[in-house]
N, CA, C and O atoms as a GROMACS GRO file, in nm:
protein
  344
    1UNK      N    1   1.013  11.836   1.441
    1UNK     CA    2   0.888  11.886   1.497
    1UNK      C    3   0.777  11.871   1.394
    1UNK      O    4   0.789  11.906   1.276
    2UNK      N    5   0.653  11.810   1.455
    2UNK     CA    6   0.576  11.792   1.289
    2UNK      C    7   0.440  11.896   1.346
    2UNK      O    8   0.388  11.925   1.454
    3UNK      N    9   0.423  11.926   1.206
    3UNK     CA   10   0.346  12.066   1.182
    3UNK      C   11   0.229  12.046   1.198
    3UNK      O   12   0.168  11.958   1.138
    4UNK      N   13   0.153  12.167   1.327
    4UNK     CA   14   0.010  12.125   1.318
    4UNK      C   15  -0.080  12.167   1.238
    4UNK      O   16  -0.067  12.266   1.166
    5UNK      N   17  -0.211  12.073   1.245
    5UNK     CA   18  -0.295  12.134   1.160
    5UNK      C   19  -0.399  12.186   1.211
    5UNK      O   20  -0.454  12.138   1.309
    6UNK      N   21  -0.438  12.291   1.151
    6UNK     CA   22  -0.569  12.380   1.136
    6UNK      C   23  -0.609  12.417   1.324
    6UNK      O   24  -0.588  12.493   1.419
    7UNK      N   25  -0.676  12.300   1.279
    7UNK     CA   26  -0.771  12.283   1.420
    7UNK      C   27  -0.669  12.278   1.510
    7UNK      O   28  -0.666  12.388   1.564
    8UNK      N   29  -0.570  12.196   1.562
    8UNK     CA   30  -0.485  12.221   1.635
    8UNK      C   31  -0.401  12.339   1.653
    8UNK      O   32  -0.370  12.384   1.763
    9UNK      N   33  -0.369  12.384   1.552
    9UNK     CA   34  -0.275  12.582   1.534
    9UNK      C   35  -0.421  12.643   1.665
    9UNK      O   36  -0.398  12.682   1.779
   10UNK      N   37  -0.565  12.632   1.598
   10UNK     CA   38  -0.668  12.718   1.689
   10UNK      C   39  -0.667  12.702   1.773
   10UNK      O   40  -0.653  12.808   1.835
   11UNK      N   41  -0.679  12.555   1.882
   11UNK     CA   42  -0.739  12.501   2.030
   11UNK      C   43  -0.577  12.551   2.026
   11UNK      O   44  -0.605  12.670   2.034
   12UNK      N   45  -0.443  12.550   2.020
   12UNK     CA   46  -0.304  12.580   2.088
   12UNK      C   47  -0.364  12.762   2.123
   12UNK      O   48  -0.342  12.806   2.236
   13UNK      N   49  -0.440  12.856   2.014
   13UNK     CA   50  -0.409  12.979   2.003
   13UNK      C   51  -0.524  12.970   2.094
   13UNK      O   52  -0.476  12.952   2.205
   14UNK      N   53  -0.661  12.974   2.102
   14UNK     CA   54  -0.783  12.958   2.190
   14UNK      C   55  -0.680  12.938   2.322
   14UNK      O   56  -0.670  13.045   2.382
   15UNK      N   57  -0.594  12.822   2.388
   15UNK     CA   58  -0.581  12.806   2.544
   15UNK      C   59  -0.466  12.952   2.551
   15UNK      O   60  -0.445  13.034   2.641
   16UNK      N   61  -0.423  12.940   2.450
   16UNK     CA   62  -0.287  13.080   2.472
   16UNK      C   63  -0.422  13.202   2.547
   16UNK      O   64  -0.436  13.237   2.664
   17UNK      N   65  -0.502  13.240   2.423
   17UNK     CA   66  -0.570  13.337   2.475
   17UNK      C   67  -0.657  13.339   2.637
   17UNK      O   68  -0.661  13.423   2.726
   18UNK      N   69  -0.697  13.248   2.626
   18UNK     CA   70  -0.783  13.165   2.756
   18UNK      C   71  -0.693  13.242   2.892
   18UNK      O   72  -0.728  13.325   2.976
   19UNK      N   73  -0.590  13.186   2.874
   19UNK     CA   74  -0.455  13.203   2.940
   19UNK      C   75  -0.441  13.344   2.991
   19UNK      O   76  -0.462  13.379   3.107
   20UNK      N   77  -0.405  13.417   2.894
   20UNK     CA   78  -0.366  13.515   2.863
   20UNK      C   79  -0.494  13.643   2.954
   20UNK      O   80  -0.471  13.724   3.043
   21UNK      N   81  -0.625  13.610   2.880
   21UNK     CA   82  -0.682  13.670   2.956
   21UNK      C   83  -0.686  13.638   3.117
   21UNK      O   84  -0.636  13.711   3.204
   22UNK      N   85  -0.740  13.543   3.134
   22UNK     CA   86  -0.709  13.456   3.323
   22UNK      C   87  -0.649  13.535   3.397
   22UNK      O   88  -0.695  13.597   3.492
   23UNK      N   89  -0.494  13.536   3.337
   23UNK     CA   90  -0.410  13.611   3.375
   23UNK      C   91  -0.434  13.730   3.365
   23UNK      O   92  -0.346  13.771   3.440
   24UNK      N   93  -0.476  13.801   3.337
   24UNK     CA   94  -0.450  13.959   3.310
   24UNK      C   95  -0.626  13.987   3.447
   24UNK      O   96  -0.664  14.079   3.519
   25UNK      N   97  -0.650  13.919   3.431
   25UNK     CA   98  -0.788  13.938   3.483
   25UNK      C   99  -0.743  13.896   3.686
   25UNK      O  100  -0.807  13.932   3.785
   26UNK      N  101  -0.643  13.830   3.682
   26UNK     CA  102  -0.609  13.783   3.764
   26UNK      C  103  -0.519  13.915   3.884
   26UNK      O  104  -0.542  13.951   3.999
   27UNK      N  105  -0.451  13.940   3.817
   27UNK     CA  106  -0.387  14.090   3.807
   27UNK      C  107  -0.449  14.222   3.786
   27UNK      O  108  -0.395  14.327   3.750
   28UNK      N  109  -0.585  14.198   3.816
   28UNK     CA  110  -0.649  14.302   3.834
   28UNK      C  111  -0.645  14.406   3.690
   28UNK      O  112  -0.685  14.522   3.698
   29UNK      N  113  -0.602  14.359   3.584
   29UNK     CA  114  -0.547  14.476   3.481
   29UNK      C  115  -0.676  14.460   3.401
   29UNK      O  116  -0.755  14.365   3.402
   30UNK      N  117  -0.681  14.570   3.332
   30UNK     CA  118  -0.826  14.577   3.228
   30UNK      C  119  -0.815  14.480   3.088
   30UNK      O  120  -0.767  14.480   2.976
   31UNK      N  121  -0.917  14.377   3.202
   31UNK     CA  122  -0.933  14.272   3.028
   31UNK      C  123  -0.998  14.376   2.948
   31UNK      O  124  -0.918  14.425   2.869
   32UNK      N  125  -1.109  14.424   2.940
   32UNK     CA  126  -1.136  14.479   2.803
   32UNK      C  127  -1.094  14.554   2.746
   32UNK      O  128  -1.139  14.575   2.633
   33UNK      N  129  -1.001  14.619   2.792
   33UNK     CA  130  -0.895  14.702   2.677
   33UNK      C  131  -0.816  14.581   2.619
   33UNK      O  132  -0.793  14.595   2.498
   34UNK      N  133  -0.774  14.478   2.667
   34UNK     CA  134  -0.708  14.396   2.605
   34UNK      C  135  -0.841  14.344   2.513
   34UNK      O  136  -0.828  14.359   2.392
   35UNK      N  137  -0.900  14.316   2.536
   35UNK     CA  138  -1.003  14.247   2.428
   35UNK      C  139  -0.995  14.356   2.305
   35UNK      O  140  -0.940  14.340   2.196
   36UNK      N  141  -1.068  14.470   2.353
   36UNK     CA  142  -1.041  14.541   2.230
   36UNK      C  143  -0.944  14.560   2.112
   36UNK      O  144  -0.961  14.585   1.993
   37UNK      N  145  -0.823  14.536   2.202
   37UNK     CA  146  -0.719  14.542   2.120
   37UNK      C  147  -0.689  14.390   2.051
   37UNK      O  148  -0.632  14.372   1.943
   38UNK      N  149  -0.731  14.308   2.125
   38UNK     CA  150  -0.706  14.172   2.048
   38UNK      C  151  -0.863  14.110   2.040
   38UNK      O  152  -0.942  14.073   2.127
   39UNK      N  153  -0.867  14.118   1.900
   39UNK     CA  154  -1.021  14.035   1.905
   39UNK      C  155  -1.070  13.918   1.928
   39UNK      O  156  -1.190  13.894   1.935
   40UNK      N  157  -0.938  13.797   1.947
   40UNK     CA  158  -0.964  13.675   1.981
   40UNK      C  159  -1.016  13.673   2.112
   40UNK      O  160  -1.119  13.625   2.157
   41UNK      N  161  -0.887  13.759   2.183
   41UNK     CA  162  -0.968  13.783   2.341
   41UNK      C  163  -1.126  13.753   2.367
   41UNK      O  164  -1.163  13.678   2.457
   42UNK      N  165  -1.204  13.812   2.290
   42UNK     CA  166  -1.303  13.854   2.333
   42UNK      C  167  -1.403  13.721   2.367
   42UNK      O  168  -1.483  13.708   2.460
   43UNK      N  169  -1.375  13.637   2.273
   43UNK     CA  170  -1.446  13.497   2.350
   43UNK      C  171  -1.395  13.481   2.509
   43UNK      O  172  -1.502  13.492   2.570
   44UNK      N  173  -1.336  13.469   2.565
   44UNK     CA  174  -1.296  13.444   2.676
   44UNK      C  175  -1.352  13.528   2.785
   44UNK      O  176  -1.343  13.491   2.902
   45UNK      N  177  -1.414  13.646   2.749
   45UNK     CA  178  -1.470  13.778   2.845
   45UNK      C  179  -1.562  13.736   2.948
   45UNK      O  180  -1.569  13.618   2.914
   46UNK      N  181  -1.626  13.743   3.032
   46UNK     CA  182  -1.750  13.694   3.084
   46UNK      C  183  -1.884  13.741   3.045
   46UNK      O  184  -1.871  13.822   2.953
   47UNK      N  185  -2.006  13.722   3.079
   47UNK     CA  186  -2.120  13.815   2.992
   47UNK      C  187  -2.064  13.963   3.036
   47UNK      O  188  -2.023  14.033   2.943
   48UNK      N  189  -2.058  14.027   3.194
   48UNK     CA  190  -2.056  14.102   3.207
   48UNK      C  191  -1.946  14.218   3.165
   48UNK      O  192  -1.952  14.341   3.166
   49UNK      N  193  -1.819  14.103   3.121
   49UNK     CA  194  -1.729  14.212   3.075
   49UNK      C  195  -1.764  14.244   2.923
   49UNK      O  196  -1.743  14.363   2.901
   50UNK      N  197  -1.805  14.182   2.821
   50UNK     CA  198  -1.857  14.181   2.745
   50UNK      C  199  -1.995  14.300   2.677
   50UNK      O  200  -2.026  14.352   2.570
   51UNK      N  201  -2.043  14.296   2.818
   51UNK     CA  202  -2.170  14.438   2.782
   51UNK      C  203  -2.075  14.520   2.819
   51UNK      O  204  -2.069  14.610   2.736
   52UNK      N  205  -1.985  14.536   2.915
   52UNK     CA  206  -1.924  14.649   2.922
   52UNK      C  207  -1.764  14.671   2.753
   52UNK      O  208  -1.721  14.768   2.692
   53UNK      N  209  -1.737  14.530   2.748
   53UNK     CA  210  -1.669  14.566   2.649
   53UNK      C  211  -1.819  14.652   2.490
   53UNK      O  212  -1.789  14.744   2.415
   54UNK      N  213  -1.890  14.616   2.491
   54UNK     CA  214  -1.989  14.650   2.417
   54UNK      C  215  -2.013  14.770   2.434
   54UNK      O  216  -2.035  14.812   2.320
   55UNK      N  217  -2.026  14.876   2.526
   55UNK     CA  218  -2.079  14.986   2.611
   55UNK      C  219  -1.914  15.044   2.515
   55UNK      O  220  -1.901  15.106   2.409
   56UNK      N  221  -1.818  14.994   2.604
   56UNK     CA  222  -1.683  15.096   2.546
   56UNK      C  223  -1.665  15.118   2.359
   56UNK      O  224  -1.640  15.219   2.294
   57UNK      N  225  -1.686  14.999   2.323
   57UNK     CA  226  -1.700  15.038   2.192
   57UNK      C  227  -1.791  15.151   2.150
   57UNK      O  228  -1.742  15.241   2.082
   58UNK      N  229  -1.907  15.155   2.181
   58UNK     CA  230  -2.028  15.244   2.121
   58UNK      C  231  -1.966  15.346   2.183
   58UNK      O  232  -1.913  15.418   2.099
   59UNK      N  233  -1.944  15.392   2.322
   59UNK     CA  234  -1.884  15.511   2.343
   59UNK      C  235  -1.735  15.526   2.221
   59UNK      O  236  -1.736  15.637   2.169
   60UNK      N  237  -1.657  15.467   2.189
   60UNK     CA  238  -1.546  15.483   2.092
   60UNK      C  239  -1.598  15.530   1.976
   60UNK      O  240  -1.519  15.610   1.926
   61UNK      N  241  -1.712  15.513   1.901
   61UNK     CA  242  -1.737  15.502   1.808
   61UNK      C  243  -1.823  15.656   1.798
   61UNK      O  244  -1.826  15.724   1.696
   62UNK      N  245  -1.885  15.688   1.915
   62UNK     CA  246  -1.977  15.815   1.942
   62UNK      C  247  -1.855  15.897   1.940
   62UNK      O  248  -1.853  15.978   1.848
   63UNK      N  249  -1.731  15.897   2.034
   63UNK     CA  250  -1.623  15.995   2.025
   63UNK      C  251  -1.567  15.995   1.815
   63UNK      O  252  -1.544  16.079   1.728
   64UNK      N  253  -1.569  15.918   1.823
   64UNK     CA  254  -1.482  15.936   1.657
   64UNK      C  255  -1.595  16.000   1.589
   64UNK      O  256  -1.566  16.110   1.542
   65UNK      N  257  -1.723  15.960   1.571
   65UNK     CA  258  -1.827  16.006   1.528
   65UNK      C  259  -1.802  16.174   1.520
   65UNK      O  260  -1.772  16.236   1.418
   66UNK      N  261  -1.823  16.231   1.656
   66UNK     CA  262  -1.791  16.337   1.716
   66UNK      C  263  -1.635  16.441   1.656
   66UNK      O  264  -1.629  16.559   1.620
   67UNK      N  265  -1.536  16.342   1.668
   67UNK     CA  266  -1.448  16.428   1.614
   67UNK      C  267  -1.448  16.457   1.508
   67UNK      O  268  -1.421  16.576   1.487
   68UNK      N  269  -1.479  16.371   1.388
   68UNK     CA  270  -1.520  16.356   1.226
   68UNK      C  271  -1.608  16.486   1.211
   68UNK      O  272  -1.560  16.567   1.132
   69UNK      N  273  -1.742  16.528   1.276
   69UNK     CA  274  -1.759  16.601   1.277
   69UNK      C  275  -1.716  16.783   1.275
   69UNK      O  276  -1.715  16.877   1.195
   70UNK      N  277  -1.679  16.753   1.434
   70UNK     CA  278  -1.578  16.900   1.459
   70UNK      C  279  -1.463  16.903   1.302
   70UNK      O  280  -1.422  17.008   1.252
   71UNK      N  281  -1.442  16.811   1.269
   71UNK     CA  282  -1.302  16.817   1.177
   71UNK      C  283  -1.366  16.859   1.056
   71UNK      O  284  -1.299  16.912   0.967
   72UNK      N  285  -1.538  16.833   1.042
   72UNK     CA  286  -1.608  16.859   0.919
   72UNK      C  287  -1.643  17.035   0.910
   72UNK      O  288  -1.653  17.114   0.816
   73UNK      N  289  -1.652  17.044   1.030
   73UNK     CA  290  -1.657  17.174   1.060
   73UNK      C  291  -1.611  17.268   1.084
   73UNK      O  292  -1.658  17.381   1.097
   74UNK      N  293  -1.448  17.201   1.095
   74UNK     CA  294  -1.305  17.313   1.120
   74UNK      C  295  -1.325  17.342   0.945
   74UNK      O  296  -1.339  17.459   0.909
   75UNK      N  297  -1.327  17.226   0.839
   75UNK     CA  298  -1.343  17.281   0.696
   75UNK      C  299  -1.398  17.332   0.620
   75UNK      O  300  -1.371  17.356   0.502
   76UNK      N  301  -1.512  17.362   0.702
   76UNK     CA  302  -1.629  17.457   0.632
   76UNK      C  303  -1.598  17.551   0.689
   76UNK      O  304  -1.639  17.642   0.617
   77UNK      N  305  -1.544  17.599   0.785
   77UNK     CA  306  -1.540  17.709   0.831
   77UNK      C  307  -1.436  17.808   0.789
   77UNK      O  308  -1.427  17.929   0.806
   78UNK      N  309  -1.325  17.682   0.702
   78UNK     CA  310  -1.222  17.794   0.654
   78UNK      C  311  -1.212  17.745   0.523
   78UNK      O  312  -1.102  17.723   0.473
   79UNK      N  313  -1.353  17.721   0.443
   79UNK     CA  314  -1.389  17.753   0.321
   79UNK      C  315  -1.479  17.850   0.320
   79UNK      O  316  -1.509  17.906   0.215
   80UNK      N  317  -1.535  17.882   0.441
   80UNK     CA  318  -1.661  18.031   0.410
   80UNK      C  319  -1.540  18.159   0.431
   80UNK      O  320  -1.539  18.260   0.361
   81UNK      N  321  -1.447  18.133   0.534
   81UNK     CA  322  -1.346  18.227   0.561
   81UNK      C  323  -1.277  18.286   0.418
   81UNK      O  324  -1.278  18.397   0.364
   82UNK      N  325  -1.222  18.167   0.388
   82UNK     CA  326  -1.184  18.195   0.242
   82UNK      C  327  -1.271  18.258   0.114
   82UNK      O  328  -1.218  18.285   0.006
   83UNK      N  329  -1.387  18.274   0.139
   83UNK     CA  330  -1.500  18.279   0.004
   83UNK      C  331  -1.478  18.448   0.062
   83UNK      O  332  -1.438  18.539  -0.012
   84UNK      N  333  -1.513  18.463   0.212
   84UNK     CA  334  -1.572  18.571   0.274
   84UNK      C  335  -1.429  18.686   0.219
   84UNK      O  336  -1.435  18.784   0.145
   85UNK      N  337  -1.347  18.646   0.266
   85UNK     CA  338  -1.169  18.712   0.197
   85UNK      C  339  -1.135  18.728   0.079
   85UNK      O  340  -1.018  18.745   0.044
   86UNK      N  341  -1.272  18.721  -0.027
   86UNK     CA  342  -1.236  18.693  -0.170
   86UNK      C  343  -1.292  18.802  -0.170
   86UNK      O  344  -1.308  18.864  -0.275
   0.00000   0.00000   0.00000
């Protein structure tokens, strides 16, 4: 079997993905969770799944944002607890 190169390993992995999404899109299943999870995916998206894959990220990023917070604030709260018990 002789070994491909470069460019060929990509256009084989590019139609895999191509594929891959088609299919999943075909089947009604959520391409953009698959995109998310695989970033090659994401060329293959259409514009519109794309603003919406775009939309889910920023919401992902507002939730973590969000929890980082609360979690900043579970620790201040039981360092004043602790000062206050001293």
């Amino acid at each position: 079997m002789s070994k491909l190169t470069a460019e060929q390993r990509k256009a084989r992995d590019d139609e895999r993905f191509s594929q891959r999404v088609s299919e999943r899109r075909e089947k009604g299943e959520d391409v953009i969770a698959y995109a998310l999870t695989t970033k090659k995916a994401v060329k293959f998206l259409t514009k519109s799944e794309k603003r919406a894959l775009n939309e889910r990220k920023a919401a992902l990023q507002e939730e973590k944002k969000i929890k980082e917070q609360q979690e900043l604030e579970q620790i201040e709260a039981t360092f004043i607890n602790q000062d206050s018990a001293e």
